[in-house]
PyMOL Python script that loads the backbone (N, CA, C, O; Angstrom):
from pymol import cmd

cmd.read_pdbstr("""\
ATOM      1  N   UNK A   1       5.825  71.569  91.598  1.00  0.00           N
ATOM      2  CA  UNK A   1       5.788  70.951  90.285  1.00  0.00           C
ATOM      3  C   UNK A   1       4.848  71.771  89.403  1.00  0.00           C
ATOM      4  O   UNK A   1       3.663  71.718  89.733  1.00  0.00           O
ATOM      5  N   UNK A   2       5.175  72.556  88.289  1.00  0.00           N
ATOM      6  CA  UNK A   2       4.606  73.151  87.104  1.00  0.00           C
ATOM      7  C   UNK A   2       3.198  72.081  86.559  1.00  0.00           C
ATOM      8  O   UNK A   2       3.176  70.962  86.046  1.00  0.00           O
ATOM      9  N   UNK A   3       2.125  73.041  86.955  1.00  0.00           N
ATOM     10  CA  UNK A   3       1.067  72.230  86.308  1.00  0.00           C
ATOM     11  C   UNK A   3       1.327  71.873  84.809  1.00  0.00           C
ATOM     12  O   UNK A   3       2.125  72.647  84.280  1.00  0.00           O
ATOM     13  N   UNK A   4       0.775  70.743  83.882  1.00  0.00           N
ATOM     14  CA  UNK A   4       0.714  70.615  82.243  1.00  0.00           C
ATOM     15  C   UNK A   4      -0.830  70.755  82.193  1.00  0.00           C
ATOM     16  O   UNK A   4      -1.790  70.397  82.876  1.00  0.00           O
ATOM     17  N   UNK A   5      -0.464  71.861  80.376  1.00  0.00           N
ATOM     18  CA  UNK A   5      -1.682  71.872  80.077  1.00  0.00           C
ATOM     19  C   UNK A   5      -2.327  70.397  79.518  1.00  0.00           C
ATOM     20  O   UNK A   5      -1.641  69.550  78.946  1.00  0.00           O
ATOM     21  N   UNK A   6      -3.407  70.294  79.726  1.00  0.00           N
ATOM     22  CA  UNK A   6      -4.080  69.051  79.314  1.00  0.00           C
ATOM     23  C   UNK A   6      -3.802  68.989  77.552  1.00  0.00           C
ATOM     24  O   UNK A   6      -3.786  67.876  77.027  1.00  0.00           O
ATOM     25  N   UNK A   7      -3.623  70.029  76.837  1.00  0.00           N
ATOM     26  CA  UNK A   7      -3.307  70.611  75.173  1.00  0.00           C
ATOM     27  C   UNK A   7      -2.063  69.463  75.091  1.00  0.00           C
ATOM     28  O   UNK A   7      -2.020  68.408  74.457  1.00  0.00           O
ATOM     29  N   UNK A   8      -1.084  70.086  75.977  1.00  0.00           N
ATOM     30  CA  UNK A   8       0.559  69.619  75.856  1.00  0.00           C
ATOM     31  C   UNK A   8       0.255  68.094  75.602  1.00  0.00           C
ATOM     32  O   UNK A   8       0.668  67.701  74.511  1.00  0.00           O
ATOM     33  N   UNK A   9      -0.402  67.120  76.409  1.00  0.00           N
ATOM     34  CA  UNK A   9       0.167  65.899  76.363  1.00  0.00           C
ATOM     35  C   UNK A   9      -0.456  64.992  74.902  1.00  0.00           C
ATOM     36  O   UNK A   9      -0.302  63.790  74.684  1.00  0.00           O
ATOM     37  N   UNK A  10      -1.156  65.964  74.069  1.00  0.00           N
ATOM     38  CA  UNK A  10      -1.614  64.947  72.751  1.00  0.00           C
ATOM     39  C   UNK A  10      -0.177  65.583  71.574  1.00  0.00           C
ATOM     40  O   UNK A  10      -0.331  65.292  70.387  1.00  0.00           O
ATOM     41  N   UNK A  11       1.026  66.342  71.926  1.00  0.00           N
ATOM     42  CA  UNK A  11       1.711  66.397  71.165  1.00  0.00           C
ATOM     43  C   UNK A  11       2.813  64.882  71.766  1.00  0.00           C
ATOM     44  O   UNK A  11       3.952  64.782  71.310  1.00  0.00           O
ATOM     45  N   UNK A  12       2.450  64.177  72.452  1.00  0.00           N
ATOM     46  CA  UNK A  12       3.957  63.181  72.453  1.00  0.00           C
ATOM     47  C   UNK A  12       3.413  62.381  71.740  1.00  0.00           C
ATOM     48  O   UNK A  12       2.210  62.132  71.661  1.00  0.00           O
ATOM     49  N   UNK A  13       4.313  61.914  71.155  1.00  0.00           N
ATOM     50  CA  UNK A  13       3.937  60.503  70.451  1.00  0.00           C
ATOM     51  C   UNK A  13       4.064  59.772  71.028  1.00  0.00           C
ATOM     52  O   UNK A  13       4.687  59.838  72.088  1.00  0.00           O
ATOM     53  N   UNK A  14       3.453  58.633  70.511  1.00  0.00           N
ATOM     54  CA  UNK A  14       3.343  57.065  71.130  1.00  0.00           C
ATOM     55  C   UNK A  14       4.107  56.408  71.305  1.00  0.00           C
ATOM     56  O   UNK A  14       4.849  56.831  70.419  1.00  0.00           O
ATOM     57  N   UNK A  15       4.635  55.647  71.732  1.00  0.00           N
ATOM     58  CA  UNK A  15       5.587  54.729  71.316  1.00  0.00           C
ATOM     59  C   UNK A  15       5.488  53.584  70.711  1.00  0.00           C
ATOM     60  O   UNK A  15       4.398  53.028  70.574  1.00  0.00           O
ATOM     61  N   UNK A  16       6.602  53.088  70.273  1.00  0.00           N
ATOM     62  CA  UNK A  16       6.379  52.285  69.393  1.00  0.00           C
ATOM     63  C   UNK A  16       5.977  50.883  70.153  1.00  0.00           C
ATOM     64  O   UNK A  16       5.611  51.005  71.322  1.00  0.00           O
ATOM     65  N   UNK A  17       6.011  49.702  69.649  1.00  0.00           N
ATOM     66  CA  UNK A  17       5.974  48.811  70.289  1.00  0.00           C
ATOM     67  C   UNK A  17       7.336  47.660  70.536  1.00  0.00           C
ATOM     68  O   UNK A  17       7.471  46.594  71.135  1.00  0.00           O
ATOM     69  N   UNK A  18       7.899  48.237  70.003  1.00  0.00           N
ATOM     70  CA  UNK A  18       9.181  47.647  69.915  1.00  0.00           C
ATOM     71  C   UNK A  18      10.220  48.688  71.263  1.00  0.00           C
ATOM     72  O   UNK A  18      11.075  48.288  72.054  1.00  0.00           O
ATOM     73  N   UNK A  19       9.650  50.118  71.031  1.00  0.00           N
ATOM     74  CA  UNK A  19      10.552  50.337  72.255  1.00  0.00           C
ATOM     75  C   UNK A  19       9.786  49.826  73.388  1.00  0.00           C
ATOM     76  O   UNK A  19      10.495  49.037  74.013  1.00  0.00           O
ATOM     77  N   UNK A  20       8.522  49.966  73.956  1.00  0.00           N
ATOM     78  CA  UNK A  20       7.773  49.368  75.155  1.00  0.00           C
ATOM     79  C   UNK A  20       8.224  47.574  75.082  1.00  0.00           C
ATOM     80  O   UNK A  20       8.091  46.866  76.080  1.00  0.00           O
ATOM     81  N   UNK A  21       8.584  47.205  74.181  1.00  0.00           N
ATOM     82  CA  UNK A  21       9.031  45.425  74.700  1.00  0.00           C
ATOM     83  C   UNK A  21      10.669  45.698  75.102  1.00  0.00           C
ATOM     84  O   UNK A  21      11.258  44.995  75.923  1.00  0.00           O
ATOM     85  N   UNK A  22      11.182  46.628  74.516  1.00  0.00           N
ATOM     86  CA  UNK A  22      12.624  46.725  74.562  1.00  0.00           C
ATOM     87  C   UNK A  22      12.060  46.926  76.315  1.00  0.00           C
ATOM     88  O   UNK A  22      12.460  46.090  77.125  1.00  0.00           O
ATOM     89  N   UNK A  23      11.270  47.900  76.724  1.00  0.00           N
ATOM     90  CA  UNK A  23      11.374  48.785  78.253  1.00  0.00           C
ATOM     91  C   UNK A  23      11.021  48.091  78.896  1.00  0.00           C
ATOM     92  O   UNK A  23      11.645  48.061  79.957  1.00  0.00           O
ATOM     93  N   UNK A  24      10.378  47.538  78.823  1.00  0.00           N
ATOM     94  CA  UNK A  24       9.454  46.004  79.588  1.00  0.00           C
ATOM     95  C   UNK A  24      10.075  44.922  79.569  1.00  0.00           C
ATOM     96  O   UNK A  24       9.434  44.117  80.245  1.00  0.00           O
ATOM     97  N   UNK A  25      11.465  44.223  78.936  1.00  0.00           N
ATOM     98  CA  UNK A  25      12.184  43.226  79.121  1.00  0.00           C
ATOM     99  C   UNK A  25      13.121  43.465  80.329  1.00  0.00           C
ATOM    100  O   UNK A  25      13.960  44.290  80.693  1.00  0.00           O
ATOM    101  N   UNK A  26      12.342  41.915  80.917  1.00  0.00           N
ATOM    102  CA  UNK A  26      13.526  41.680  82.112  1.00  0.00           C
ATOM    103  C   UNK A  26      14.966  41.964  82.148  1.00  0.00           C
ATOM    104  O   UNK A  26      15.657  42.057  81.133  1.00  0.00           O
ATOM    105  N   UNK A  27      15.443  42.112  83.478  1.00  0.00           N
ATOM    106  CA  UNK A  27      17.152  42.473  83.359  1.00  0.00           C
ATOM    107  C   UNK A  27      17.600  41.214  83.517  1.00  0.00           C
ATOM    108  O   UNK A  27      17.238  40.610  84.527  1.00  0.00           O
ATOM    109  N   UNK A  28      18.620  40.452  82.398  1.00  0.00           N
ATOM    110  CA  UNK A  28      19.373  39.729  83.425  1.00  0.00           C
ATOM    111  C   UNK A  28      19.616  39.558  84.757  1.00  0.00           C
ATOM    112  O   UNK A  28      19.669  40.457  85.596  1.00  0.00           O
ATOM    113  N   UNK A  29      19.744  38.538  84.913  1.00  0.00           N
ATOM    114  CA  UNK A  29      20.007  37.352  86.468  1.00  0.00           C
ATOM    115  C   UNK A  29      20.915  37.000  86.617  1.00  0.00           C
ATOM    116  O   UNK A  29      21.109  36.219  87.549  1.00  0.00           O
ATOM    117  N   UNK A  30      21.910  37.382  85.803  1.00  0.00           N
ATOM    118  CA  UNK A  30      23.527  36.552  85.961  1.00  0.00           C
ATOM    119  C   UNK A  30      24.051  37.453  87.160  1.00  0.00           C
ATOM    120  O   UNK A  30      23.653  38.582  87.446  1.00  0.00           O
ATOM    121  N   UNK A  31      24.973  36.748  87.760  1.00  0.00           N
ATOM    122  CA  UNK A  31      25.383  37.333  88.765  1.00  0.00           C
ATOM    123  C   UNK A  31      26.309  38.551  88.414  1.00  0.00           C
ATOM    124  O   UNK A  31      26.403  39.466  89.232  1.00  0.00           O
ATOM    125  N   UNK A  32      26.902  38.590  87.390  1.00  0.00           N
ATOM    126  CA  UNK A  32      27.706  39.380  87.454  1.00  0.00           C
ATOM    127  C   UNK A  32      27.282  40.584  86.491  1.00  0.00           C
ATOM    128  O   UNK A  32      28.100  41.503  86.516  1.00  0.00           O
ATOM    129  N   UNK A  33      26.177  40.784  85.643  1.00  0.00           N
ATOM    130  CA  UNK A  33      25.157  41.919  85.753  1.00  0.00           C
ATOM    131  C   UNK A  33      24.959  42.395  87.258  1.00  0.00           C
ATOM    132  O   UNK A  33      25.225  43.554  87.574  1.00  0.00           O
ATOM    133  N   UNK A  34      24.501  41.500  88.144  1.00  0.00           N
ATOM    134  CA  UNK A  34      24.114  42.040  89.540  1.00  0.00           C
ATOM    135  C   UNK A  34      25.294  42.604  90.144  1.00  0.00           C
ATOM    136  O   UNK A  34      25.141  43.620  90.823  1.00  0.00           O
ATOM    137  N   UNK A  35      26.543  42.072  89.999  1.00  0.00           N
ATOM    138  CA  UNK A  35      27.649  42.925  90.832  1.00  0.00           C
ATOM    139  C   UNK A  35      28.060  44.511  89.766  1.00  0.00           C
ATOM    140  O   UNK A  35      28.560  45.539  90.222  1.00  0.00           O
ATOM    141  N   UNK A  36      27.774  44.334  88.710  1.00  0.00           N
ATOM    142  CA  UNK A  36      28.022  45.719  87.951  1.00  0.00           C
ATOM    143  C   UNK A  36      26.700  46.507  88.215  1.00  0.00           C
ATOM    144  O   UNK A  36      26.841  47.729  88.271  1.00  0.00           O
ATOM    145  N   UNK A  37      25.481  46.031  88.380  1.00  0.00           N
ATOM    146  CA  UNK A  37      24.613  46.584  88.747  1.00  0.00           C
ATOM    147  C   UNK A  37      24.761  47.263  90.090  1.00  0.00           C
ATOM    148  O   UNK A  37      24.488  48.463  90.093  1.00  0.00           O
ATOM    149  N   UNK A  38      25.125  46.740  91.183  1.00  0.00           N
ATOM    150  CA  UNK A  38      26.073  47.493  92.477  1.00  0.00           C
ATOM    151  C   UNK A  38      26.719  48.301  92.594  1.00  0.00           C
ATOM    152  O   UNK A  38      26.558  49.204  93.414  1.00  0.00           O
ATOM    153  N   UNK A  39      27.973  48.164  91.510  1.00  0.00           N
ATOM    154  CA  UNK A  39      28.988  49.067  91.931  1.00  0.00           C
ATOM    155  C   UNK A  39      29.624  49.391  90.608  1.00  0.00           C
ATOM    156  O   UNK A  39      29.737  48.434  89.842  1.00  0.00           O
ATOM    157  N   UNK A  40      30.178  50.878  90.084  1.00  0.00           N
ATOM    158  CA  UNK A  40      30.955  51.160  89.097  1.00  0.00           C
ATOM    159  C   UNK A  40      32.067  50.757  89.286  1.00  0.00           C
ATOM    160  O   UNK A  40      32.724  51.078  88.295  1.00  0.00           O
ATOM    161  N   UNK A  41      32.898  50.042  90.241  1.00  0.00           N
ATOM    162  CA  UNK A  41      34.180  50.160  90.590  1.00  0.00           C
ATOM    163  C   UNK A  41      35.193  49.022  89.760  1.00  0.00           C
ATOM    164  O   UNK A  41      36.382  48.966  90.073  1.00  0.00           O
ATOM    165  N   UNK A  42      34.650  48.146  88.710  1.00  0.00           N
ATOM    166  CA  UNK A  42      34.797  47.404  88.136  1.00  0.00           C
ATOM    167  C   UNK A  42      35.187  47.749  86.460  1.00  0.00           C
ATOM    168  O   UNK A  42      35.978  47.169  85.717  1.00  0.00           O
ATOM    169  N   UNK A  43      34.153  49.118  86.163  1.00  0.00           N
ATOM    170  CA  UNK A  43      34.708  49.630  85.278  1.00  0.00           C
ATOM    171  C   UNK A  43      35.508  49.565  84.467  1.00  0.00           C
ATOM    172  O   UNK A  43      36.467  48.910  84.876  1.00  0.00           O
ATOM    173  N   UNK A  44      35.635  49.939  83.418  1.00  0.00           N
ATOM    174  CA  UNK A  44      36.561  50.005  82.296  1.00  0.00           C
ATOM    175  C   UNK A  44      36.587  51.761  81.464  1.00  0.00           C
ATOM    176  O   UNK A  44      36.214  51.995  80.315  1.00  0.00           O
ATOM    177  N   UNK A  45      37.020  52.556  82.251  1.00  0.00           N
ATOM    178  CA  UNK A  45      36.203  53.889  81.866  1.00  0.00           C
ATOM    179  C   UNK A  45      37.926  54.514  80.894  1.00  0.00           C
ATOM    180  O   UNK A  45      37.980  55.705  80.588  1.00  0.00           O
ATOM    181  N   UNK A  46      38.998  53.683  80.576  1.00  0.00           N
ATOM    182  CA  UNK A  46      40.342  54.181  80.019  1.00  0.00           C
ATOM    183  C   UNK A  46      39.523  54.829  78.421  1.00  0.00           C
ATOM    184  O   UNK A  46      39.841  56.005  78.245  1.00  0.00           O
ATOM    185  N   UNK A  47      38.965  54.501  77.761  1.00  0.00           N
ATOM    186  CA  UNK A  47      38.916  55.421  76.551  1.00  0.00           C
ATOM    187  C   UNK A  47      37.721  55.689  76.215  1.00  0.00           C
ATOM    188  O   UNK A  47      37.185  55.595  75.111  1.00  0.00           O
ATOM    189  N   UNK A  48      37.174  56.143  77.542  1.00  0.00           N
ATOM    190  CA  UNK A  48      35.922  57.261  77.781  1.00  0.00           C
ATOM    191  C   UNK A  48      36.087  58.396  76.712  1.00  0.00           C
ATOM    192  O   UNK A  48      35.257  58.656  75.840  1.00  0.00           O
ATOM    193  N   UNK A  49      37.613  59.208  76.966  1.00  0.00           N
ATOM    194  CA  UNK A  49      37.627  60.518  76.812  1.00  0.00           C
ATOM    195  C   UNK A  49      37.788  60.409  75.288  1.00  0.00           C
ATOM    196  O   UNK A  49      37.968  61.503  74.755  1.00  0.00           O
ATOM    197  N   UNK A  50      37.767  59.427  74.517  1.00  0.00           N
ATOM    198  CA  UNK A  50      38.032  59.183  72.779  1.00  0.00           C
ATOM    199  C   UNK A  50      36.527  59.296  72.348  1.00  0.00           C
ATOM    200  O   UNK A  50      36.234  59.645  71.205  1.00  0.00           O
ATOM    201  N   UNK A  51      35.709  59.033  73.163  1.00  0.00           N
ATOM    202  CA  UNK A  51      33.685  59.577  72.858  1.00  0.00           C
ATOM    203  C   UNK A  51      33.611  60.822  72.825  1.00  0.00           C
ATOM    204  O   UNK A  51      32.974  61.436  71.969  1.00  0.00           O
ATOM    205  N   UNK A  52      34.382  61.445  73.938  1.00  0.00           N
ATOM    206  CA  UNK A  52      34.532  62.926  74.066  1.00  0.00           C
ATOM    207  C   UNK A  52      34.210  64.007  72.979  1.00  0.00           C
ATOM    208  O   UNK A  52      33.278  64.781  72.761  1.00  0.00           O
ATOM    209  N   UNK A  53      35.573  63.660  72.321  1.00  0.00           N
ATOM    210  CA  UNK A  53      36.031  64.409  70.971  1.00  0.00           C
ATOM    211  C   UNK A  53      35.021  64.332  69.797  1.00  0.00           C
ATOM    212  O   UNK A  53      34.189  63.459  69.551  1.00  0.00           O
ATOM    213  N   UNK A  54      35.271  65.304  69.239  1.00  0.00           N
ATOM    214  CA  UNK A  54      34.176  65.426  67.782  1.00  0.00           C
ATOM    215  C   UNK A  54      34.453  64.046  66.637  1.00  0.00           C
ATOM    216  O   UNK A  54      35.611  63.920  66.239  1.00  0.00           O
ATOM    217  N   UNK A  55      33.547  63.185  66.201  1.00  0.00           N
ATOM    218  CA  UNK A  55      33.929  62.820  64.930  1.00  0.00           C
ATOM    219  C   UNK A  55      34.674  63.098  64.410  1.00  0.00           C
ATOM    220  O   UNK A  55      35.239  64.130  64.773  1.00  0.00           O
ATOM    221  N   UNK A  56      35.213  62.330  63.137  1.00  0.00           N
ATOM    222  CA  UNK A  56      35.230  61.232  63.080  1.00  0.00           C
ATOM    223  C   UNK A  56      35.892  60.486  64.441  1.00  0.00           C
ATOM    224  O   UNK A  56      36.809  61.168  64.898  1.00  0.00           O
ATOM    225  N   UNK A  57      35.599  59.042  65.317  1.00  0.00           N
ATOM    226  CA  UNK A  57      36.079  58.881  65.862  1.00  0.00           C
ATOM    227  C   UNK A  57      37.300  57.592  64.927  1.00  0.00           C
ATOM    228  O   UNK A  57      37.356  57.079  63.810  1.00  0.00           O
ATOM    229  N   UNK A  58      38.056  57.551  66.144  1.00  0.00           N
ATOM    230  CA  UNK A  58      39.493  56.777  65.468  1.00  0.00           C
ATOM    231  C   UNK A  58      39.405  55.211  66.212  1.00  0.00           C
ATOM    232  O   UNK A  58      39.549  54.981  67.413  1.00  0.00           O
ATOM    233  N   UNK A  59      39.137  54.267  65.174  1.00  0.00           N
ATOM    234  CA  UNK A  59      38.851  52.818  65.299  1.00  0.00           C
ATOM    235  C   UNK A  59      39.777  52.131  65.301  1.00  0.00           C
ATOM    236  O   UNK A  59      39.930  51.232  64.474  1.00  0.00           O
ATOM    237  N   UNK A  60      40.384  52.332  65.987  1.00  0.00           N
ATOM    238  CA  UNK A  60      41.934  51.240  65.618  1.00  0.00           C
ATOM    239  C   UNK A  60      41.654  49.641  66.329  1.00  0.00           C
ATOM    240  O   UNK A  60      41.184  49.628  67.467  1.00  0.00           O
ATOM    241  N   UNK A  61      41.881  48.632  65.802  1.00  0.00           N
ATOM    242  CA  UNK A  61      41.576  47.630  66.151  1.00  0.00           C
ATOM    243  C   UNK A  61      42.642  47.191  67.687  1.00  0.00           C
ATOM    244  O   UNK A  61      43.497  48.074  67.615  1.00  0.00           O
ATOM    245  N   UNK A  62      42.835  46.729  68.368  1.00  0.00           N
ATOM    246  CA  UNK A  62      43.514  46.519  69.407  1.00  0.00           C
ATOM    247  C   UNK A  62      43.946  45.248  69.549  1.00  0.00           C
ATOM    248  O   UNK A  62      43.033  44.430  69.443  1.00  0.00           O
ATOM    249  N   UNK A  63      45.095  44.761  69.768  1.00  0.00           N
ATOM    250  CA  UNK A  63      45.775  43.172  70.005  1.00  0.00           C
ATOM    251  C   UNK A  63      44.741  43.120  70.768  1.00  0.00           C
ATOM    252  O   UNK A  63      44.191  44.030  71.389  1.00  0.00           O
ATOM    253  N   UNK A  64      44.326  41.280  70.656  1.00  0.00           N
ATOM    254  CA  UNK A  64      43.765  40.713  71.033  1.00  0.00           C
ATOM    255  C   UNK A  64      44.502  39.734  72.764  1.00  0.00           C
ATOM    256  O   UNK A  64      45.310  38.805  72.775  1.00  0.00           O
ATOM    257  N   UNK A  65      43.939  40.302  73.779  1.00  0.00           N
ATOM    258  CA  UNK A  65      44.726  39.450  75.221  1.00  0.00           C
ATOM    259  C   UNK A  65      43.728  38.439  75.403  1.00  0.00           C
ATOM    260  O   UNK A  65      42.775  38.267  74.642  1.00  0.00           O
ATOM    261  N   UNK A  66      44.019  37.657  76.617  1.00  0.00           N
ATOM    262  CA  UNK A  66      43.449  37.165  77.026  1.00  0.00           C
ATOM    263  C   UNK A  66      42.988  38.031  78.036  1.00  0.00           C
ATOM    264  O   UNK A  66      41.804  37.703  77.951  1.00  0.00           O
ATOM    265  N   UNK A  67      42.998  38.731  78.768  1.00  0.00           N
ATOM    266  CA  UNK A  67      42.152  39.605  79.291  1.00  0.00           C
ATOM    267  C   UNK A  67      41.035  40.414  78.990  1.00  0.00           C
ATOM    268  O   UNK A  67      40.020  40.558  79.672  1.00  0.00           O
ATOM    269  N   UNK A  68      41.499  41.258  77.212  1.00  0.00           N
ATOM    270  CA  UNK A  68      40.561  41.579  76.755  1.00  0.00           C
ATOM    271  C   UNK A  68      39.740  41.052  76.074  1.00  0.00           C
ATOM    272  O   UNK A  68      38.933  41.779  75.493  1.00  0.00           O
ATOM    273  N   UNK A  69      39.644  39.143  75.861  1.00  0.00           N
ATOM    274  CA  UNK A  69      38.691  38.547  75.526  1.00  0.00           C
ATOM    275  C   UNK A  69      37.955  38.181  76.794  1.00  0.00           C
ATOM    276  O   UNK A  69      36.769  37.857  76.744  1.00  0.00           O
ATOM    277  N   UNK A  70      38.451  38.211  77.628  1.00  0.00           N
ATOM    278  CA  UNK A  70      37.915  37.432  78.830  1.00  0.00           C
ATOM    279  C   UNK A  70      36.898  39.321  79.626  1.00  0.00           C
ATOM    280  O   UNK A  70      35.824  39.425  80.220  1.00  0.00           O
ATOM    281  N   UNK A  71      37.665  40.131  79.317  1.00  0.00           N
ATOM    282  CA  UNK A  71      36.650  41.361  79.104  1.00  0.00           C
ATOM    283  C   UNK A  71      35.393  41.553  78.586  1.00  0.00           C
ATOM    284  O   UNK A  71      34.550  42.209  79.199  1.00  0.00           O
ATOM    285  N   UNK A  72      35.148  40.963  77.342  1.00  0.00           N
ATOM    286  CA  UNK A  72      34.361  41.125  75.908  1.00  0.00           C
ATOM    287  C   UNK A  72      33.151  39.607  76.326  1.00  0.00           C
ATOM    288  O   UNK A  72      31.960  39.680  76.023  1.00  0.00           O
ATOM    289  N   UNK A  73      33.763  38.315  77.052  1.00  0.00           N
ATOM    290  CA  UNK A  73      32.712  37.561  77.431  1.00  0.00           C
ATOM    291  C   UNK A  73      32.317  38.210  78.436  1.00  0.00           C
ATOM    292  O   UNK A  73      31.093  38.148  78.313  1.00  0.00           O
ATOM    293  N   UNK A  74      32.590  38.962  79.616  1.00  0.00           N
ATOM    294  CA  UNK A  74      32.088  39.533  80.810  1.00  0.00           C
ATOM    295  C   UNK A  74      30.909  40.338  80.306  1.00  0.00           C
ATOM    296  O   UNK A  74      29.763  39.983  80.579  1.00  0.00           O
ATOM    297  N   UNK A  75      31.232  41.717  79.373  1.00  0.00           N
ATOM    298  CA  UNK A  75      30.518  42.386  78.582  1.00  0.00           C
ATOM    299  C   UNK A  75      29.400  41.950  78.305  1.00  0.00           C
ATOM    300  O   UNK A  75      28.375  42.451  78.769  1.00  0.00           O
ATOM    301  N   UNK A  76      29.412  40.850  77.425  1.00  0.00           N
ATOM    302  CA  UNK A  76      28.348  39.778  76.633  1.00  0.00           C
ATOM    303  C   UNK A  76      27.505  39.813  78.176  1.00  0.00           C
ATOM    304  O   UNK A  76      26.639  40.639  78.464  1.00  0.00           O
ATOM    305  N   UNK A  77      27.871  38.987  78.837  1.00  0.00           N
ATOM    306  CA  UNK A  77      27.602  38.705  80.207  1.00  0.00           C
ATOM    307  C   UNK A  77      26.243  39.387  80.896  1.00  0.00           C
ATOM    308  O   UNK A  77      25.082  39.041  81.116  1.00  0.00           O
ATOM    309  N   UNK A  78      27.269  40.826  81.152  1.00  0.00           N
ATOM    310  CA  UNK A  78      26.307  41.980  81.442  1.00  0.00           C
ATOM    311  C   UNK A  78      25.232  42.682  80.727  1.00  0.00           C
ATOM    312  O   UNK A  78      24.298  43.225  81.317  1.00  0.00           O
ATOM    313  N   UNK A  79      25.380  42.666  79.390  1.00  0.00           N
ATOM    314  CA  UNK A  79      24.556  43.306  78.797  1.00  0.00           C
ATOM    315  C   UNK A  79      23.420  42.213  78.313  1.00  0.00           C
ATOM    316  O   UNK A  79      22.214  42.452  78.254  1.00  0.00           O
ATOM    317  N   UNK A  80      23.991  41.090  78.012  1.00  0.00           N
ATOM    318  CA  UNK A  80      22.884  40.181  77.393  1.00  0.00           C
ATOM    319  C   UNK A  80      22.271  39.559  78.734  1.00  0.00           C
ATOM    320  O   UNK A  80      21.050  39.412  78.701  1.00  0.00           O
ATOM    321  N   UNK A  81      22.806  39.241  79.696  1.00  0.00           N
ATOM    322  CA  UNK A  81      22.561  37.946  80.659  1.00  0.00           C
ATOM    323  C   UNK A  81      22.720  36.788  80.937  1.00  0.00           C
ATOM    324  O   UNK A  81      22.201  36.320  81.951  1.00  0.00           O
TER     325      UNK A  81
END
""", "prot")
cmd.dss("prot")
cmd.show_as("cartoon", "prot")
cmd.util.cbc("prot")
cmd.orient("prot")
């Protein structure tokens, strides 16, 4: 491991305090955060490769299923808790 000069570490900045509460908030407990937390195999990775491409990206709104609402509460799910 490359020693640091003691100089180097007064150029990082601080952080804010809003990102340290963002970094410091608990993860969800829902179970099904915990099973996506396990395993990618659940995924939804079909229009990965549309991030890919350069801007502008193309927003097309998508029929609404019952799958892909029942997708979008899972989502909620995982990301919020």
């Amino acid at each position: 491991m490359p020693a640091t000069h003691p100089s180097a570490l007064s150029f990082v900045p601080a952080l804010s305090p809003a990102i340290i509460a963002h970094a410091t908030a608990p993860l969800p407990t829902s179970p099904l955060f915990s099973e996506a937390a396990q395993s990618t195999d659940g995924l939804d990775e079909l229009e990965l490769p549309r991030w890919e491409e350069e801007p502008p990206y193309t927003d097309t709104e998508p029929d609404s299923t019952p799958q892909k609402e029942q997708f979008t509460c899972n989502l909620f799910d995982v990301m919020l808790g």
